[in-house]
C-alpha positions as CSV (number, residue, x, y, z in Angstrom):
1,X,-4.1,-10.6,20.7
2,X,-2.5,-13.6,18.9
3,X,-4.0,-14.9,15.5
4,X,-2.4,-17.1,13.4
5,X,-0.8,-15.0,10.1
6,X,-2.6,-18.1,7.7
7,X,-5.6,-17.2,9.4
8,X,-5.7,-13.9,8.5
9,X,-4.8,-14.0,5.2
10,X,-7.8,-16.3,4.4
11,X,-9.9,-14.2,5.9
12,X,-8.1,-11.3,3.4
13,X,-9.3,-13.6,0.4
14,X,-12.5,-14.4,1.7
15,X,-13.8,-11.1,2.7
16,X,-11.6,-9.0,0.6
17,X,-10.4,-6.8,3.4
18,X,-6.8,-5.7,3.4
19,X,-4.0,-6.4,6.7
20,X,-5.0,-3.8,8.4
21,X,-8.6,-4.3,8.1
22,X,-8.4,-7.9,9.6
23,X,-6.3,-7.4,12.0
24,X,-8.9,-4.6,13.3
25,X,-11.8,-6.8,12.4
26,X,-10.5,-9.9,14.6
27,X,-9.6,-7.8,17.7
28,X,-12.8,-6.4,17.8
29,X,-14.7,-9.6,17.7
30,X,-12.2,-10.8,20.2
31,X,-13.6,-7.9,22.6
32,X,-17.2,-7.4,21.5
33,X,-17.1,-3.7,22.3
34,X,-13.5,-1.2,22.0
35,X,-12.3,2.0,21.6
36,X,-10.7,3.0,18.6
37,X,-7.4,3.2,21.0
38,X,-7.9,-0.1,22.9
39,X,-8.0,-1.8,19.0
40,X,-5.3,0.3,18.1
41,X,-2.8,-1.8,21.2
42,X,-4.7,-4.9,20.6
43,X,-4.0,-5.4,17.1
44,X,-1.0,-3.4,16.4
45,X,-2.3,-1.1,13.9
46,X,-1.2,2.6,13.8
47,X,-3.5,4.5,15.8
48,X,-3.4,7.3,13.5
49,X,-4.9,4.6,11.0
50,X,-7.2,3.1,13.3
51,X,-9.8,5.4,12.8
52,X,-9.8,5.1,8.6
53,X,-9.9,1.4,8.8
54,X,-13.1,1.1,11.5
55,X,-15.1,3.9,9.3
56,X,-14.1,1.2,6.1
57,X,-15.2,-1.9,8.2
58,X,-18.7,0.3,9.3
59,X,-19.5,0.6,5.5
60,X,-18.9,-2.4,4.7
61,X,-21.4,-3.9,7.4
62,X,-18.3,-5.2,9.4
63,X,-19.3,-3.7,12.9
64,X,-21.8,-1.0,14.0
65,X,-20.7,2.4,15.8
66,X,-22.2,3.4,19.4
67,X,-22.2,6.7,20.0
68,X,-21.1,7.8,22.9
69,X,-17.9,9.6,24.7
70,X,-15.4,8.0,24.2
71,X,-16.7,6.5,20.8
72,X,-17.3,2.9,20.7
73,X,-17.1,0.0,18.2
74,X,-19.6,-3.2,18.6
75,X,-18.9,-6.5,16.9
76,X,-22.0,-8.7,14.7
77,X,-22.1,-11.8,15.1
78,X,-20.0,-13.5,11.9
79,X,-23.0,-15.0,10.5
80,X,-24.6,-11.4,10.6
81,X,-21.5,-10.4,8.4
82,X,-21.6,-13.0,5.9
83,X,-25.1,-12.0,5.2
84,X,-24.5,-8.5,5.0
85,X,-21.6,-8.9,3.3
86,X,-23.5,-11.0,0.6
87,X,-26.5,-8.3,0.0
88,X,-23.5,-5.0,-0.5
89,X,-21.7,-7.2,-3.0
90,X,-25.5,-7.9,-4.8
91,X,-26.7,-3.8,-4.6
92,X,-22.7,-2.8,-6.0
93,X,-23.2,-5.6,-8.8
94,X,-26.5,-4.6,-9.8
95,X,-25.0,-0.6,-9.8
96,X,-22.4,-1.5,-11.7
97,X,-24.4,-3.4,-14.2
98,X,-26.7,-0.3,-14.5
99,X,-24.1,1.8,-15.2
100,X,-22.3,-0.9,-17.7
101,X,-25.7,-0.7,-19.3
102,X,-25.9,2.5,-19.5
103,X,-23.1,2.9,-21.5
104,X,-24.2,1.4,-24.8
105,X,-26.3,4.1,-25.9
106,X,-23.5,6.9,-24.7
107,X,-21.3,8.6,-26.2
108,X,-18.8,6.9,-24.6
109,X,-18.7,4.2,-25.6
110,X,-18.5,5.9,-29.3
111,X,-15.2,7.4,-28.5
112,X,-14.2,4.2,-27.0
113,X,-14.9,2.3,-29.9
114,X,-13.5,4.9,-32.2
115,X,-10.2,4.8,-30.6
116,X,-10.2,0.4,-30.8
117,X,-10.8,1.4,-34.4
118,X,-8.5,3.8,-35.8
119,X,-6.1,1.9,-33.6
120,X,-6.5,-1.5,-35.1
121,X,-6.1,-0.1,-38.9
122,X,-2.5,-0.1,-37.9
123,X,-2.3,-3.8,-36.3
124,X,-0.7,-6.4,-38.3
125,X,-3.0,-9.5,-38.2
126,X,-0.7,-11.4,-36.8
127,X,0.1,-9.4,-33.9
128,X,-3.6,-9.8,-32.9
129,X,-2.5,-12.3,-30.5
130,X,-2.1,-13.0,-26.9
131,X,-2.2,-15.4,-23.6
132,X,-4.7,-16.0,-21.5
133,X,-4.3,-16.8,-18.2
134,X,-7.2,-19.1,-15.7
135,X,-9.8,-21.2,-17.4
136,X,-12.5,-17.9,-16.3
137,X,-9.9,-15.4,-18.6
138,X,-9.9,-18.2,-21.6
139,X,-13.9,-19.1,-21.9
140,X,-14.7,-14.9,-20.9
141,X,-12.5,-14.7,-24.8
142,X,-13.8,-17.5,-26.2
143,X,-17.2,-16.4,-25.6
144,X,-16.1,-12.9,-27.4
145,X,-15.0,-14.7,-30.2
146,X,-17.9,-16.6,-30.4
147,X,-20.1,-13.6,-30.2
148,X,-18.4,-11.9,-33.4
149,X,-18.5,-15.1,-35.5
150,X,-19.7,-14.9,-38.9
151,X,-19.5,-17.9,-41.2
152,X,-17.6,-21.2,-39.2
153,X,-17.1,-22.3,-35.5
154,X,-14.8,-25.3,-34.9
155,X,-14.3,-26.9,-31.6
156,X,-12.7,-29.9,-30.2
157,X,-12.4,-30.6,-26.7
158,X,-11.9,-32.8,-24.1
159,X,-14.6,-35.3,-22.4
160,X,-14.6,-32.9,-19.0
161,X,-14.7,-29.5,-21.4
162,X,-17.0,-30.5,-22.8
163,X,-19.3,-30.3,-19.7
164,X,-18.0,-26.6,-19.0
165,X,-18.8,-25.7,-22.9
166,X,-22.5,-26.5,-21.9
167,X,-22.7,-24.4,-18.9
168,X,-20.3,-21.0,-20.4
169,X,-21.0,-21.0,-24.2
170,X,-24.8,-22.5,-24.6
171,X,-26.1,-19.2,-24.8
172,X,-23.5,-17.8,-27.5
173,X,-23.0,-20.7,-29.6
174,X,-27.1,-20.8,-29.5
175,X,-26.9,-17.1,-30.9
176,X,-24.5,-18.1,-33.5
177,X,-26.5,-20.9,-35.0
178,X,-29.5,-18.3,-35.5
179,X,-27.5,-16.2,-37.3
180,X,-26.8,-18.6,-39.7
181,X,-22.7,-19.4,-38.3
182,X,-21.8,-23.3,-39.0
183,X,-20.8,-25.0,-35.7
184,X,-18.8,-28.5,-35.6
185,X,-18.3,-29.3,-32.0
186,X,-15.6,-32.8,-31.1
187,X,-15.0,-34.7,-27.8
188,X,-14.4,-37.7,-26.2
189,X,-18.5,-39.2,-26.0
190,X,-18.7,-41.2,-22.6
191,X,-21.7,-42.0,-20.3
192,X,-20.2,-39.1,-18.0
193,X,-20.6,-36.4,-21.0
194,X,-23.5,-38.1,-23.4
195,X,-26.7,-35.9,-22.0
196,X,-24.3,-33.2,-22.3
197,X,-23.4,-33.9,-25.9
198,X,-27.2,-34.6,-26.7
199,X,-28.2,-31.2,-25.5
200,X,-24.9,-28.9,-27.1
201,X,-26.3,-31.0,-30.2
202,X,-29.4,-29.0,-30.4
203,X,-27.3,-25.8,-31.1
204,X,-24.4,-27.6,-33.1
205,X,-23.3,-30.6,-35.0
206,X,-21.1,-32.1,-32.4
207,X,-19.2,-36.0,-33.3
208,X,-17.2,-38.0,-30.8
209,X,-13.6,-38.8,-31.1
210,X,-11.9,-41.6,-29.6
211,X,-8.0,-40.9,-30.5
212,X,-7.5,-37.1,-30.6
213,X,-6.5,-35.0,-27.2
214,X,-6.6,-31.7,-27.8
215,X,-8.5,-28.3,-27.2
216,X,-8.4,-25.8,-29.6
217,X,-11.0,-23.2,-31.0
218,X,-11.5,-21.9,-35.3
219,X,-13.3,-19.1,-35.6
220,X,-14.4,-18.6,-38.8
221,X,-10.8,-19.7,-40.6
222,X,-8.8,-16.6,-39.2
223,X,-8.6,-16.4,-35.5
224,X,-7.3,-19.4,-33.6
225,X,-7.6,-20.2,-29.9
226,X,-5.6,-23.3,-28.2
227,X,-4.8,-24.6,-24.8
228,X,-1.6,-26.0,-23.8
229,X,-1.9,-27.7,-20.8
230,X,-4.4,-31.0,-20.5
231,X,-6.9,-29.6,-18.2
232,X,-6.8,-33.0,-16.0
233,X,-3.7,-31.9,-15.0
234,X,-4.0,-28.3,-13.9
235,X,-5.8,-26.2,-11.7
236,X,-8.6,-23.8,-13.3
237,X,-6.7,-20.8,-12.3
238,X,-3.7,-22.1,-13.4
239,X,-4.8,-23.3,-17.1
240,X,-2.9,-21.2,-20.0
241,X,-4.6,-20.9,-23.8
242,X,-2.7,-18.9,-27.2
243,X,-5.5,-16.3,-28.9
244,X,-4.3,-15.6,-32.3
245,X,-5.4,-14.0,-35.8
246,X,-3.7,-15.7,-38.3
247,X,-6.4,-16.8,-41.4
248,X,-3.2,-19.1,-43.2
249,X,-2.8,-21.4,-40.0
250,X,-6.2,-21.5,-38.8
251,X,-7.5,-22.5,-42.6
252,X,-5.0,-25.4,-42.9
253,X,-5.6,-26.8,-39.4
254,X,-9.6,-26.2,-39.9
255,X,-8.3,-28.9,-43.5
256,X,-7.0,-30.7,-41.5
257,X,-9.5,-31.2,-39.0
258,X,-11.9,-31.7,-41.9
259,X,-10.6,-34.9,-43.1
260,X,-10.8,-37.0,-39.5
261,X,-14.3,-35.0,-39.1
262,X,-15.8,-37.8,-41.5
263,X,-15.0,-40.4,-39.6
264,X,-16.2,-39.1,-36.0
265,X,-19.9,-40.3,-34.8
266,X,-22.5,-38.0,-34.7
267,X,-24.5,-37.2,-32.0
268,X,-28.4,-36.8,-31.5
269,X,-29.6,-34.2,-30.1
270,X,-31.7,-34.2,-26.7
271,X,-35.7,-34.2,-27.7
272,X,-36.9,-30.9,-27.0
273,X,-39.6,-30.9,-24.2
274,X,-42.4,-29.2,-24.7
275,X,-44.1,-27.2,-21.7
């Protein structure tokens, strides 16, 4: 059987099955119905592996076994996959998530907890710092942050971030303001980003800007999170931000900031429609 190597490995990412696996996977959809030794010649896999790799592709709703002598493998229909595929990632989320949940009222999480903080008495502030890799690892910590303000949230942004801050932080930043945390939200204002603006508005006290490109994050004047790379220019998985505690830097920035805050327009915010 000859498939293409760049074939395969998609269908590695996609399905998140490993060489083996796919190489297994394709020979039997190339047959319809094998032997675990026919599959074994076809694709070039180890027949002493064969066996582990179609009991793996049977759980995971790959292909169905026919009993029989000899044993035989059957192919679904790729669509059939796809689908099945789809409702075992759903039922492992949901378990997972159960068992997350779980955890908050266990003990646990107590000793986890105690450990982060007998372990942090010893932690310089300033080593509380770090970089975060893909633009899913940088909003996941800036969410965090968000979650554990207290007093002040600065954040200025780009015209497209701003659209993402809608969709990843709406529900945190919405959190923050009812428990009392001051949040100052800047970005470029076009006709692309106003309804956006109009409904983040409703949460925050968001301006526009006109001559500052930036993105950067104050969390109540200690902890500082900013991205180096302007996000029109770089993948999402390739974007790059700097998390760091450090109260002296963040307060004079957040000064800073403070002085061309006067001058940016404010925003109204979106009515509210009542249902």
């Amino acid at each position: 059987m000859i498939v293409k190597e760049e074939f395969l490995s998609r269908l590695r990412k996609i399905f998140d099955l490993n060489l083996y696996e796919v190489r297994v996977w394709t020979a039997l959809l190339s047959r319809g119905v094998s032997t675990a030794g026919e599959l074994s010649n076809i694709s070039d896999v180890p027949r002493s592996r064969t066996y582990d790799i179609l009991e793996s592709l049977e759980k995971k709703g790959f292909i169905v076994m026919k009993l029989g002598k000899p044993i035989k493998f059957v192919a679904l229909k790729p669509e059939e996959v796809i689908e099945r595929v789809k409702r075992n990632l759903m039922v492992t989320a949901q378990e997972k998530q159960k068992r997350l949940e779980t955890l908050k009222g266990d003990e646990v999480l107590h000793e986890l907890s105690g450990l982060f903080t007998q372990g942090i008495k010893f932690v310089e502030p300033s080593d509380l710092s770090g970089s975060l890799r893909g633009r899913n690892n940088m909003y996941n910590h800036l969410d965090m942050l968000i979650s554990g303000a207290e007093k002040t949230i600065t954040i200025v942004t780009t015209t497209d971030g701003l659209n993402r801050k809608l969709e990843a932080l709406m529900i945190s930043l919405d959190k923050a303001r009812k428990r009392g945390v001051k949040i100052r939200i800047a970005a470029p204002i076009t006709s692309a980003n106003e309804h956006v603006a109009k409904q983040l508005a409703k949460v925050a006290e968001v301006r526009a800007i006109k001559s500052l490109n930036a993105r950067f994050s104050i969390i109540d004047g200690e902890q500082l999170m900013f991205m180096l790379l302007e996000d029109t220019n770089v993948h999402p998985n390739y974007d790059v931000g700097v998390w760091i505690n450090t109260p002296f830097f963040a307060q004079a920035l957040e000064q800073m900031f403070e002085l061309a805050w006067r001058d940016f327009k404010a925003v109204k915010a979106a009515p509210i429609v009542k249902k």
